[in-house]
C-alpha positions as a Python dict, from the first residue, in 0.01 Angstrom:
ca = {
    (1, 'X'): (0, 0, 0),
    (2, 'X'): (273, 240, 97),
    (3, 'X'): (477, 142, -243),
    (4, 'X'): (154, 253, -458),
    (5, 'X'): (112, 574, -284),
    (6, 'X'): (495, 650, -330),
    (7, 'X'): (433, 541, -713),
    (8, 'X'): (149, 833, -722),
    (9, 'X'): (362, 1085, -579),
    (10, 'X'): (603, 1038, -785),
    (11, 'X'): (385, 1011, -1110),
    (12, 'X'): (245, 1317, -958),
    (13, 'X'): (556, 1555, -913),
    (14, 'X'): (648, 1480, -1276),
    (15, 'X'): (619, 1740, -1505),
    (16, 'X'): (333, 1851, -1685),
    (17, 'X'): (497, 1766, -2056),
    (18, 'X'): (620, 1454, -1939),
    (19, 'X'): (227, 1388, -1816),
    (20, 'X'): (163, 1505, -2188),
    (21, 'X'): (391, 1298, -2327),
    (22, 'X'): (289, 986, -2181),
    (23, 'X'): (-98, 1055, -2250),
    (24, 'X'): (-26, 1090, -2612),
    (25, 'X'): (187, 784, -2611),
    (26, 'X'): (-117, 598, -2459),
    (27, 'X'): (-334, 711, -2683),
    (28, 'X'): (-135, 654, -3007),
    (29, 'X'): (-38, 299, -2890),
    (30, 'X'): (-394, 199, -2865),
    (31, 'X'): (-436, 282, -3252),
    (32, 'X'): (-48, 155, -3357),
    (33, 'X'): (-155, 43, -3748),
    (34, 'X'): (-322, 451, -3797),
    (35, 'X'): (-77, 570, -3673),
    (36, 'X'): (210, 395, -3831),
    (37, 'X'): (56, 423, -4175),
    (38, 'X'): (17, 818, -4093),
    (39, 'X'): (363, 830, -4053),
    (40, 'X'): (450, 679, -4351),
    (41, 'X'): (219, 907, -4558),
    (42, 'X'): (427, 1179, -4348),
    (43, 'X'): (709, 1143, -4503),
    (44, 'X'): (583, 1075, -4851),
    (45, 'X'): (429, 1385, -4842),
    (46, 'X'): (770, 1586, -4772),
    (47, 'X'): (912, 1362, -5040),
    (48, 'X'): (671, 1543, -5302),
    (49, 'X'): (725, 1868, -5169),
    (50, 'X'): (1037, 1884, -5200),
    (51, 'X'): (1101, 1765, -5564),
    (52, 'X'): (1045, 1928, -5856),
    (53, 'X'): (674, 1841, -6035),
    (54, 'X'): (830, 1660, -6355),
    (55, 'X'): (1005, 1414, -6099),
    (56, 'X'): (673, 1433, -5878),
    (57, 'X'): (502, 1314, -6150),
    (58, 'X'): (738, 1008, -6198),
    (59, 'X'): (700, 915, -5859),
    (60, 'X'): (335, 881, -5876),
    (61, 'X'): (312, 714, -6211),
    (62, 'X'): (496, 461, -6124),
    (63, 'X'): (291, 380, -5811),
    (64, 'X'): (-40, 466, -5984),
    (65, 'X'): (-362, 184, -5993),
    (66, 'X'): (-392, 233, -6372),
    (67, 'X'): (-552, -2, -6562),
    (68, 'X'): (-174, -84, -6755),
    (69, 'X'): (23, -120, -6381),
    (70, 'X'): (-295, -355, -6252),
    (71, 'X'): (-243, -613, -6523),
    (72, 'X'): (182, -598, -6512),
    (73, 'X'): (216, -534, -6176),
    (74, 'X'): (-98, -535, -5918),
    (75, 'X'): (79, -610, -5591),
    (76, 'X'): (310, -349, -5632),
    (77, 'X'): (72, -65, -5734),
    (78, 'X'): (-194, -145, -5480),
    (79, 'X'): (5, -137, -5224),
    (80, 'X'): (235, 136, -5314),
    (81, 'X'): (-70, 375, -5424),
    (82, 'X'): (-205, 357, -5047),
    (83, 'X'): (104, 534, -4923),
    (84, 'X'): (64, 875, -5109),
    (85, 'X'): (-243, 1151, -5006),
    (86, 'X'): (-374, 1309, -5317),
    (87, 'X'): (-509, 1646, -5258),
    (88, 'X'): (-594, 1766, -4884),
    (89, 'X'): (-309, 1787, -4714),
    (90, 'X'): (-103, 1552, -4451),
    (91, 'X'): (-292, 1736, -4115),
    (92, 'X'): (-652, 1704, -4329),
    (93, 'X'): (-602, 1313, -4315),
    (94, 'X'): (-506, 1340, -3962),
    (95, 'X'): (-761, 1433, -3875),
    (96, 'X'): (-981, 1221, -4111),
    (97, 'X'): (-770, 895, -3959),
    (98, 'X'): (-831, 984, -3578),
    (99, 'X'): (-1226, 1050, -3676),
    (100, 'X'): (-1251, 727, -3875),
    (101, 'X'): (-937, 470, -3813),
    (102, 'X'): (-884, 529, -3497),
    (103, 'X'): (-1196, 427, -3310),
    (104, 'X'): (-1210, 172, -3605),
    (105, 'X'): (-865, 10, -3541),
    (106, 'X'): (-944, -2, -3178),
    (107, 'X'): (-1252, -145, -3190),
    (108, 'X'): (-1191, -444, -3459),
    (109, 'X'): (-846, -501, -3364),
    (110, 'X'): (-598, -434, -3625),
    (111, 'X'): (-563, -718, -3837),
    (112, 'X'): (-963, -720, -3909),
    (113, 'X'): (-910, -295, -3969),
    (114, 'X'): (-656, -317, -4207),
    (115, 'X'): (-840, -604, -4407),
    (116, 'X'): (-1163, -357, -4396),
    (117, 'X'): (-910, -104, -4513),
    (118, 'X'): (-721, -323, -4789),
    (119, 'X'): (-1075, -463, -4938),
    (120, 'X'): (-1200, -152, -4957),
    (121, 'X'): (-892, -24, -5121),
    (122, 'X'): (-872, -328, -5357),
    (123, 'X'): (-1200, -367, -5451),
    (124, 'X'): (-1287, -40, -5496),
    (125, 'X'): (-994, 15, -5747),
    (126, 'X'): (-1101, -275, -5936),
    (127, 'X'): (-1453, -215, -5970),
    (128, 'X'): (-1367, 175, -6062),
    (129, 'X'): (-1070, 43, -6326),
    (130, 'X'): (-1314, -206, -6434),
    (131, 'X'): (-1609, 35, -6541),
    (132, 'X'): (-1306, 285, -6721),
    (133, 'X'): (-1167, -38, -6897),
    (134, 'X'): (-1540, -73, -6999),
    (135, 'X'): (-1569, 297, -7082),
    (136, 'X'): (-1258, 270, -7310),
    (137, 'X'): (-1350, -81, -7494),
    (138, 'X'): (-1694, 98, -7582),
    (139, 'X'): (-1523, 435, -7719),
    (140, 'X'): (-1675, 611, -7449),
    (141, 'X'): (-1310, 725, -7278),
    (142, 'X'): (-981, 754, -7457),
    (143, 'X'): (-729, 491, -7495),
    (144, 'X'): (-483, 742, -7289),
    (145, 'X'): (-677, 665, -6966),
    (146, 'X'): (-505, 321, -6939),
    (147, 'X'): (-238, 562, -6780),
    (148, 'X'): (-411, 775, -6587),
    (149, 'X'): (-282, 823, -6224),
    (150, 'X'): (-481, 667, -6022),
    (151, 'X'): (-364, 642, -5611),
    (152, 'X'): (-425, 803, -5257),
    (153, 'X'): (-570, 651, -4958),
    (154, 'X'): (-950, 779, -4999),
    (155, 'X'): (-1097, 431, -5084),
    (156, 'X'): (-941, 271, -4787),
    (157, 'X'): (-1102, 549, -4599),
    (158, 'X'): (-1413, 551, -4729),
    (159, 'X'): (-1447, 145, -4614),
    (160, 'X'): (-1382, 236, -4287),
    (161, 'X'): (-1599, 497, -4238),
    (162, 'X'): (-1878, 269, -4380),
    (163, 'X'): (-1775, 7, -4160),
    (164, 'X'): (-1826, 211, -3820),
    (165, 'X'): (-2214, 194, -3918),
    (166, 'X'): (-2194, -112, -3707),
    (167, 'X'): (-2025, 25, -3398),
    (168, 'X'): (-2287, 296, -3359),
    (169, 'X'): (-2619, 130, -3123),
    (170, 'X'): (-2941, 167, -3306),
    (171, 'X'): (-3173, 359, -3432),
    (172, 'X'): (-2867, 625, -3481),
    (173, 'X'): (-2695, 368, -3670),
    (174, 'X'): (-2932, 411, -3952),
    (175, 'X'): (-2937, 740, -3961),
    (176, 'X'): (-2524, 756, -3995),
    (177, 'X'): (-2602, 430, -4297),
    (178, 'X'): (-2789, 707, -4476),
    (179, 'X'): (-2579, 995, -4410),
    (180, 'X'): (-2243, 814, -4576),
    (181, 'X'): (-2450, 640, -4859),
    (182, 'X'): (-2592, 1030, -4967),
    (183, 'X'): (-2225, 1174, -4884),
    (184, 'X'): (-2064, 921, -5143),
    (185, 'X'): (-2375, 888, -5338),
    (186, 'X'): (-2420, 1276, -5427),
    (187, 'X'): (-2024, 1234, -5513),
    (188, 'X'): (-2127, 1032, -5823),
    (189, 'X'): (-2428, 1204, -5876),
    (190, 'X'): (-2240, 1531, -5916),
    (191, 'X'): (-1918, 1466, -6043),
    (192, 'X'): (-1986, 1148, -6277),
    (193, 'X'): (-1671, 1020, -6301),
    (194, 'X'): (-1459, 657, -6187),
    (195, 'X'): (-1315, 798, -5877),
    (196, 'X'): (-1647, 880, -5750),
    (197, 'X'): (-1749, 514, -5849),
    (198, 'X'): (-1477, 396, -5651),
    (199, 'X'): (-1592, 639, -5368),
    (200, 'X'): (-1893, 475, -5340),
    (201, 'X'): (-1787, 118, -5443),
    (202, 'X'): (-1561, 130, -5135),
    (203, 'X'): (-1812, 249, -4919),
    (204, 'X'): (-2076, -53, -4997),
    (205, 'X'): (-1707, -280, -4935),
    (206, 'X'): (-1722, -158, -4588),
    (207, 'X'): (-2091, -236, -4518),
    (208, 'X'): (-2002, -576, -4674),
    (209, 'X'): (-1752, -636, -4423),
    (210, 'X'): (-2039, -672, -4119),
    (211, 'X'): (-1904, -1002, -4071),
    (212, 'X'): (-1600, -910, -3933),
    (213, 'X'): (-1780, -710, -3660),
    (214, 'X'): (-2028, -942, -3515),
    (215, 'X'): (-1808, -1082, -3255),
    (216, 'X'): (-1677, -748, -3166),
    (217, 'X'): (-1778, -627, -2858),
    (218, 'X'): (-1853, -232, -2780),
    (219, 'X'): (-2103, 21, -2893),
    (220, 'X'): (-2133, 379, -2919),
    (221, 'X'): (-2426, 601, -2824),
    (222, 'X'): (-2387, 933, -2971),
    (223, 'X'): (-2715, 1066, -2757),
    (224, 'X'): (-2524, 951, -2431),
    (225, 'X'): (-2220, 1041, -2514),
    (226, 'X'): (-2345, 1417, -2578),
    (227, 'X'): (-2567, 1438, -2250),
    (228, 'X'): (-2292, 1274, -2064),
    (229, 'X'): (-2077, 1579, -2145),
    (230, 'X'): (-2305, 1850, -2089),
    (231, 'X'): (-2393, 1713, -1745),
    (232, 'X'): (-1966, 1715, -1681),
    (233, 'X'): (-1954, 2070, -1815),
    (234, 'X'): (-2256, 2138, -1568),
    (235, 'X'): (-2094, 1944, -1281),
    (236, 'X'): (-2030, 2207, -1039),
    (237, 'X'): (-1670, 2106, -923),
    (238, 'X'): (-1567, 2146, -1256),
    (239, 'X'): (-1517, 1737, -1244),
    (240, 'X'): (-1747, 1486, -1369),
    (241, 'X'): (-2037, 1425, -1199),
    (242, 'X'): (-2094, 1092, -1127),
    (243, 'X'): (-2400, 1038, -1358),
    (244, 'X'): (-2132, 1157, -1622),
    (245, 'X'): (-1894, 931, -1540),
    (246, 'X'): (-2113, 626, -1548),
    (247, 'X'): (-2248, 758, -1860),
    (248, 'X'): (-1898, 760, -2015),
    (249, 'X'): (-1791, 435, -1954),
    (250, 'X'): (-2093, 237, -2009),
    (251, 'X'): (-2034, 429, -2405),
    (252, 'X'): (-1676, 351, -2394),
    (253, 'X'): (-1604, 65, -2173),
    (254, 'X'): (-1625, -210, -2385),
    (255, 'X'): (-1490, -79, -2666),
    (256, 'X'): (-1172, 17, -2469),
    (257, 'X'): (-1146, -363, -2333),
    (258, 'X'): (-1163, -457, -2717),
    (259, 'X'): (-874, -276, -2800),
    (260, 'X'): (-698, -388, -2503),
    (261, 'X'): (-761, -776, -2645),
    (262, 'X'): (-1019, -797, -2355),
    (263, 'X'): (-1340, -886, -2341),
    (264, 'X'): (-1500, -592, -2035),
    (265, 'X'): (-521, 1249, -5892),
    (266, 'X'): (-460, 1482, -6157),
    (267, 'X'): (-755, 1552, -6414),
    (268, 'X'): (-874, 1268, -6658),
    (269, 'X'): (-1126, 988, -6627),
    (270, 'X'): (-962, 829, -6284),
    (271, 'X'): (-813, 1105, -6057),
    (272, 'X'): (-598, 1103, -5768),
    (273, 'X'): (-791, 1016, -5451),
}
């Protein structure tokens, strides 16, 4: 008893960016495939910045999912193309991956996350390549869009964010259904072209992938979670009330213990993405 109360002194006196510190390590730890693959886009990201476009451009060709590199060398492309962001920025998908991945990862467990992820990408790329190899074979595209560049990490994310539908408790979990199948389904509506397709491909990938969540345990209540945190911004002490905190875990509590491994483009037909 005495050594734990030393321990909390101790953890106590320590500074408050070494208390920073080791909360953000916590956090990212609990997410470690996100945040990995955010550090590789990272870097890639400098990488284009800081070369000139014409080399740029060489870069990205070579690691694009068009319909040439998918029949002389799939593997490579599709897993090359998911380490480059097209358009948005590095600290846009940051915060894009800690919305979506994040609570993903941790709830599924990485390995089923990243196959969401990957089927989503796959598929997706396929079915949008497919319709453009289609496109061209009836005259409706040009022959020049078997090299269009075609990578970025959107249909992985899109997947994911379709899976989550299944995390959420019902009825609200209908209502988010609808919300990404209008978000992804205006896309095509209003922009008519394959990366859209793949948009929303991707998207009906992740609500195919139910079966790797039915074992999963957790749920989120957005309702509770929102009246749980106006009752601890009304708490008087400035702390959670009690209500609040009971309200917080029973959202989050299982869903923690799952992560724990406890039960409680550039213009043309295809675009960067």
């Amino acid at each position: 008893m005495a050594g734990s109360t030393a321990r909390g002194a101790r953890a106590h006196r320590r500074p408050w960016w070494a208390r920073a510190v080791h909360a953000v390590w916590a956090y990212v730890r609990r997410a470690p495939g996100t945040y990995t693959w955010l550090a590789v886009l990272l870097v890639t990201t400098q990488v284009i910045r800081h070369v000139d476009p014409a080399t740029a451009d060489r870069i990205l060709e070579r690691r694009s999912t068009n319909l040439h590199h998918l029949q002389v060398s799939p593997v490579r492309v599709l897993v090359t193309s998911a380490l480059w962001i097209a358009g948005g920025g590095w600290p846009f998908y940051f915060l894009l991956y800690n919305l979506f991945h994040v609570p993903a990862e941790r709830w599924l467990g990485t390995l089923r996350w990243i196959s969401v992820a990957a089927l989503a990408h796959v598929g997706a790329t396929y079915l949008s390549e497919g319709v453009l190899g289609w496109a061209i074979h009836r005259g409706l595209a040009s022959p020049r869009a078997l090299y269009t560049l075609d990578y970025g990490v959107s249909y992985a994310l899109a997947g994911v964010v379709a899976v989550l539908t299944y995390l959420i408790v019902r009825p609200w979990r209908y209502l988010y259904a609808v919300g990404v199948l209008v978000v992804y389904g205006l896309g095509v509506q209003q922009s008519r072209d394959y990366t859209s397709i793949g948009h929303f491909s991707a998207a009906l990938i992740g609500f195919a992938c139910y079966p790797l969540t039915r074992d999963r345990p957790g749920s989120f209540d957005p309702v509770a979670s929102v009246r749980a945190g106006c009752r601890r911004v009304r708490g008087r002490s400035g702390r959670p009330t009690p209500s609040a905190r009971s309200s917080v875990w029973r959202v989050w509590r299982v869903t923690s213990a799952g992560a724990a491994g406890q039960v409680p483009r550039r213009s043309g037909p295809v675009g960067p993405r």
